[in-house]
Backbone as a chain_set.jsonl record, in Angstrom:
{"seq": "XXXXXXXXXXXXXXXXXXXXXXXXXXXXXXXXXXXXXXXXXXXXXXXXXXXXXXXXXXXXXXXXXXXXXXXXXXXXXXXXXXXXXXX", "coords": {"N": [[-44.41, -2.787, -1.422], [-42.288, -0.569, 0.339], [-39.523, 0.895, -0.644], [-36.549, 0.802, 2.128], [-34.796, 3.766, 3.14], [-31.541, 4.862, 4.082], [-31.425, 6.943, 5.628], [-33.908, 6.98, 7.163], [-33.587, 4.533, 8.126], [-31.579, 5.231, 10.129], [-33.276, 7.46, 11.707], [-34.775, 5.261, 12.974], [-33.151, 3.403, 13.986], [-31.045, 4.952, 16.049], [-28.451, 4.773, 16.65], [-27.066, 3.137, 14.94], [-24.965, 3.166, 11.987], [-24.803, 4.314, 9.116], [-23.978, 4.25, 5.687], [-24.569, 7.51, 3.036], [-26.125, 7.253, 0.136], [-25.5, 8.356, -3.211], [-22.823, 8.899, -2.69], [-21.684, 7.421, -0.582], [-20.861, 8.429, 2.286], [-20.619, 8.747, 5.163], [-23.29, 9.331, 7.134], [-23.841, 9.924, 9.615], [-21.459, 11.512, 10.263], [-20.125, 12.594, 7.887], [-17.537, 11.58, 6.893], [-15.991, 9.012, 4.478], [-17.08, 6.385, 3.852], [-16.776, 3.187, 5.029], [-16.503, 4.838, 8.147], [-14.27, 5.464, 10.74], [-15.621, 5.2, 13.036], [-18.012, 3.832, 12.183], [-16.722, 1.854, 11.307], [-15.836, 0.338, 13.76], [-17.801, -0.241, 15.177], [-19.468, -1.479, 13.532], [-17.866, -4.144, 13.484], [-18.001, -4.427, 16.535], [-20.76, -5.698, 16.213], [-20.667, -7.287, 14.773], [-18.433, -9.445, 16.039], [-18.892, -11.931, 16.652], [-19.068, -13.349, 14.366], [-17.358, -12.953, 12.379], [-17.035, -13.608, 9.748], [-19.585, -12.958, 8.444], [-19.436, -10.318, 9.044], [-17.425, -9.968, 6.884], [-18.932, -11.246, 4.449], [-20.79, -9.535, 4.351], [-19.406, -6.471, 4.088], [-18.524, -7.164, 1.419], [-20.717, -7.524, -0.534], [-21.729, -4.68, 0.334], [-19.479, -3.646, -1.086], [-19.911, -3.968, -4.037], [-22.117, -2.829, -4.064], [-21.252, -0.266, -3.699], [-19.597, 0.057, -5.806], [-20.697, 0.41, -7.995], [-22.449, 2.805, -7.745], [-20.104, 4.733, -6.707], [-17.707, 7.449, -8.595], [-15.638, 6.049, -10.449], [-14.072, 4.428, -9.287], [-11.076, 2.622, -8.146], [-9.706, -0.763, -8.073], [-8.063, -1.041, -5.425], [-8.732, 0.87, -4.486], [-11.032, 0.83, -3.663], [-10.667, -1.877, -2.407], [-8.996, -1.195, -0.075], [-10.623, 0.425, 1.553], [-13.428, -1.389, 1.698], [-12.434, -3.416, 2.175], [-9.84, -3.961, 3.469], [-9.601, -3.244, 6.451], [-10.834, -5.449, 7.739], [-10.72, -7.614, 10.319], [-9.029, -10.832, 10.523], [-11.459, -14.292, 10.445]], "CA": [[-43.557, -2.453, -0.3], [-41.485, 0.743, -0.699], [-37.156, 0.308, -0.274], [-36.285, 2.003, 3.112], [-33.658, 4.592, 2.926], [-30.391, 4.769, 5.151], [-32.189, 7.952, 6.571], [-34.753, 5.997, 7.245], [-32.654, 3.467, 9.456], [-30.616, 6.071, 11.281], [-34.303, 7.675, 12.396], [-35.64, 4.138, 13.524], [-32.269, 2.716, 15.021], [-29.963, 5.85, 16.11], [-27.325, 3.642, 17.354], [-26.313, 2.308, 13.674], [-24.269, 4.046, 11.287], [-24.873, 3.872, 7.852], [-23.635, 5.482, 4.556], [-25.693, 7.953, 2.252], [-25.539, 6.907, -1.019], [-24.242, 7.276, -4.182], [-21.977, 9.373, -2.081], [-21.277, 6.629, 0.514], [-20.547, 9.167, 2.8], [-21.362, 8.176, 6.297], [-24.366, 9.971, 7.515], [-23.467, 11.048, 10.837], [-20.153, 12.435, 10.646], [-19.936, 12.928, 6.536], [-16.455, 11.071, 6.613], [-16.484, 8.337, 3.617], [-18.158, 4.949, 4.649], [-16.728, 3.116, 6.492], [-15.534, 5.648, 9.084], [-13.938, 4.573, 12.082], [-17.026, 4.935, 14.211], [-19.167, 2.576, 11.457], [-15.62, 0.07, 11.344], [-16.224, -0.117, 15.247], [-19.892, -0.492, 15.074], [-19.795, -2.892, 12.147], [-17.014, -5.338, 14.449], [-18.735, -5.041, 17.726], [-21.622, -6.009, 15.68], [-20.18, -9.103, 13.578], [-17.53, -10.207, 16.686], [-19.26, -13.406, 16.804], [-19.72, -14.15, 13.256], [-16.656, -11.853, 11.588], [-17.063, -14.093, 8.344], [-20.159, -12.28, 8.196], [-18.626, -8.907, 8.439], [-16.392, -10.175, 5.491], [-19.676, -11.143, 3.174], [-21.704, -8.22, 4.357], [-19.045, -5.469, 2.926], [-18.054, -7.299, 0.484], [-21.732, -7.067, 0.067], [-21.776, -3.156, 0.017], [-18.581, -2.875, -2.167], [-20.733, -4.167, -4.962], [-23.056, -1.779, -4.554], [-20.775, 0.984, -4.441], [-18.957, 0.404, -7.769], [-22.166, 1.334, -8.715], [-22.18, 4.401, -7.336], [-18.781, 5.681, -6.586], [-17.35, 7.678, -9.465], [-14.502, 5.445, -11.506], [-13.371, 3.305, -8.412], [-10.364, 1.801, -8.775], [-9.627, -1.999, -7.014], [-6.815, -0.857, -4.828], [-9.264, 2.242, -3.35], [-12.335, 0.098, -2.802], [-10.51, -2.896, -0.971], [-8.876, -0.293, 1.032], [-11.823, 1.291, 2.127], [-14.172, -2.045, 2.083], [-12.546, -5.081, 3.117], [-8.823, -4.394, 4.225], [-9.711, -3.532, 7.832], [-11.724, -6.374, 8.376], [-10.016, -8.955, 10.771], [-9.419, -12.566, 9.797], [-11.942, -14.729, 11.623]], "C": [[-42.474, -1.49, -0.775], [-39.868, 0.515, 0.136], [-38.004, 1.779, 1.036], [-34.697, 2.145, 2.859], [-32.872, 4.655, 3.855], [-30.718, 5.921, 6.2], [-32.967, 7.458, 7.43], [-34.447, 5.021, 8.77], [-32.037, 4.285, 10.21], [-31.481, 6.633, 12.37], [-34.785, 6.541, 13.749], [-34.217, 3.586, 14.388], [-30.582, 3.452, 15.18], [-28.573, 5.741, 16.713], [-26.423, 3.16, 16.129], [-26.138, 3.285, 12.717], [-24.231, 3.62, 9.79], [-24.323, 4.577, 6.344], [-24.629, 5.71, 3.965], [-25.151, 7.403, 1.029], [-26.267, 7.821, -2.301], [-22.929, 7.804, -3.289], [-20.713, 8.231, -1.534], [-20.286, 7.115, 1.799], [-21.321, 8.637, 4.202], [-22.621, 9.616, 7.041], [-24.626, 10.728, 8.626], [-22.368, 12.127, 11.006], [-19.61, 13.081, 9.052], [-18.815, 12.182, 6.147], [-16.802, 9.494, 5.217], [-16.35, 6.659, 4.586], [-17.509, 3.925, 4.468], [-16.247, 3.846, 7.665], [-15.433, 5.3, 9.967], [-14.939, 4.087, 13.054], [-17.609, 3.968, 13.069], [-17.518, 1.663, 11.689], [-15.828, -0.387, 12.968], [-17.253, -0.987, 15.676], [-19.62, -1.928, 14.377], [-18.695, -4.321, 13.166], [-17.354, -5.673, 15.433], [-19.806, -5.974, 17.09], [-21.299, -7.293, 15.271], [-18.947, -9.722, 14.64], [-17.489, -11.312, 16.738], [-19.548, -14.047, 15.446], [-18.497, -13.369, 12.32], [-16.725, -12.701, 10.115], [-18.229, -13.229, 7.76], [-20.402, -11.436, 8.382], [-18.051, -9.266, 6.882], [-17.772, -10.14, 4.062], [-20.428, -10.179, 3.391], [-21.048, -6.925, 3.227], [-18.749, -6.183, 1.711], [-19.483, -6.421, -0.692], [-22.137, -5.354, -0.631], [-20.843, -2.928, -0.832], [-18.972, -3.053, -3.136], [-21.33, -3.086, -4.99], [-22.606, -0.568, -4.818], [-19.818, 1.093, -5.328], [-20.185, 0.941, -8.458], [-22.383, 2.756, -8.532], [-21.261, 5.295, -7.577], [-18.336, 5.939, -8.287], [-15.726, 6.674, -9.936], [-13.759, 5.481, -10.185], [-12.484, 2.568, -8.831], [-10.674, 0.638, -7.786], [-9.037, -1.912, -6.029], [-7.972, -0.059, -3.828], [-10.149, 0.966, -2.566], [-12.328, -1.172, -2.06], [-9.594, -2.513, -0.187], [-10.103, -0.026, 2.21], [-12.707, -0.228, 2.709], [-14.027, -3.023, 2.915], [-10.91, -5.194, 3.798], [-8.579, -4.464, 5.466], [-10.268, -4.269, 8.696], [-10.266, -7.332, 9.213], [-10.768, -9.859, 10.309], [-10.514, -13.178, 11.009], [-11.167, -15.967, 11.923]], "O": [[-41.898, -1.508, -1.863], [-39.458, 0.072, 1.209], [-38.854, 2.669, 1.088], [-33.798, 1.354, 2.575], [-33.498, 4.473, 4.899], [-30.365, 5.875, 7.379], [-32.627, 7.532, 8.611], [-34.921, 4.933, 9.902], [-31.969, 3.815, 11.346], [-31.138, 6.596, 13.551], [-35.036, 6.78, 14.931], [-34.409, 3.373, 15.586], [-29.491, 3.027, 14.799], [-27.836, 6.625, 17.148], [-25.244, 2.842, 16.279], [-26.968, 4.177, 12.543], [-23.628, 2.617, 9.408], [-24.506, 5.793, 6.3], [-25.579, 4.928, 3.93], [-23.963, 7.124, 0.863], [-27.492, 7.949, -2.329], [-21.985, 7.017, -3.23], [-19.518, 8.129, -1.813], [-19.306, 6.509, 2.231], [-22.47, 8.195, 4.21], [-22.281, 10.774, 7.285], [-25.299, 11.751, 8.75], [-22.363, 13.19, 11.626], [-18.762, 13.973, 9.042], [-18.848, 11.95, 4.939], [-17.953, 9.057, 5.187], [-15.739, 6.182, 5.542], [-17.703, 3.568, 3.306], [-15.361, 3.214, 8.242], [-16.388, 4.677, 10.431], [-15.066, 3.018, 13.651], [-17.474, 2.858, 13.586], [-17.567, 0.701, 12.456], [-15.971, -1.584, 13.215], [-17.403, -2.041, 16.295], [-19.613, -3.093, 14.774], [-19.204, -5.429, 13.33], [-17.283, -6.863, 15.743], [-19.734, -7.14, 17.478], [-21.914, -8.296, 15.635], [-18.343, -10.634, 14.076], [-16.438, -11.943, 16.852], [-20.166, -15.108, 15.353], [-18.977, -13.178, 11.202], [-16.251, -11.982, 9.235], [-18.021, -12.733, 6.653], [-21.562, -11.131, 8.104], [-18.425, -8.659, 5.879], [-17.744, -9.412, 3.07], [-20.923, -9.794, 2.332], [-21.553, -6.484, 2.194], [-18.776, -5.396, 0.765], [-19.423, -5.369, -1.328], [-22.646, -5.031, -1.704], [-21.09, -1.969, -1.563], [-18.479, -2.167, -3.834], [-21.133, -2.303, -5.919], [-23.051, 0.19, -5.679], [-19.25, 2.151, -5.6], [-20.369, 1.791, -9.329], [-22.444, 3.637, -9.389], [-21.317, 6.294, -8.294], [-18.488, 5.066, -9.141], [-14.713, 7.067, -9.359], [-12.948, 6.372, -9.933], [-12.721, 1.81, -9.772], [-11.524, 0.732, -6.901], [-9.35, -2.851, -5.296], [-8.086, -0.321, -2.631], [-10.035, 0.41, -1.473], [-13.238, -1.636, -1.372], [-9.173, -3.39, 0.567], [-10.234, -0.309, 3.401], [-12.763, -0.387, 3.928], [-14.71, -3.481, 3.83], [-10.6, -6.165, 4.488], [-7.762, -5.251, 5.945], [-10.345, -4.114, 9.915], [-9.16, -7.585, 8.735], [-11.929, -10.029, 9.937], [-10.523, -12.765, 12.169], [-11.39, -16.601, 12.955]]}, "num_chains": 1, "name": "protein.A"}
């Protein structure tokens, strides 16, 4: 079974906003990932479950220390998990 790509998902469900990666550049608008339109998306999405908004990015911020060039802690729980509301 072959990985599907965030391209991939944007083709098949053009409604959901995803970042490219290693970039993590959001894919529709280029802005870096989460951009307001994906923080929207991603909350309508998880309204009923926002704990699982919280472990989802957490989730992705894993993956992009991997990626992102020499991330500090401060940037990437900016970016990943400070705009989450509490549930």
């Amino acid at each position: 079974m072959s990985a599907i790509s965030a391209a991939d998902m944007v083709l098949a469900n053009p409604g959901i906003i995803v970042p490219g990666r290693p970039s993590w550049n959001c894919l529709l608008c280029h802005r870096p990932w989460p951009s307001p339109d994906a923080k929207a998306d991603l909350d309508t999405q998880y309204a009923r479950f926002p704990s699982g908004l919280a472990i989802y990015m957490a989730s992705v911020l894993y993956d992009a220390v991997e990626d992102l060039p020499e991330p500090t802690p401060a940037d990437l729980y900016e970016r990943f998990l400070a705009w989450i509301r509490p549930g």
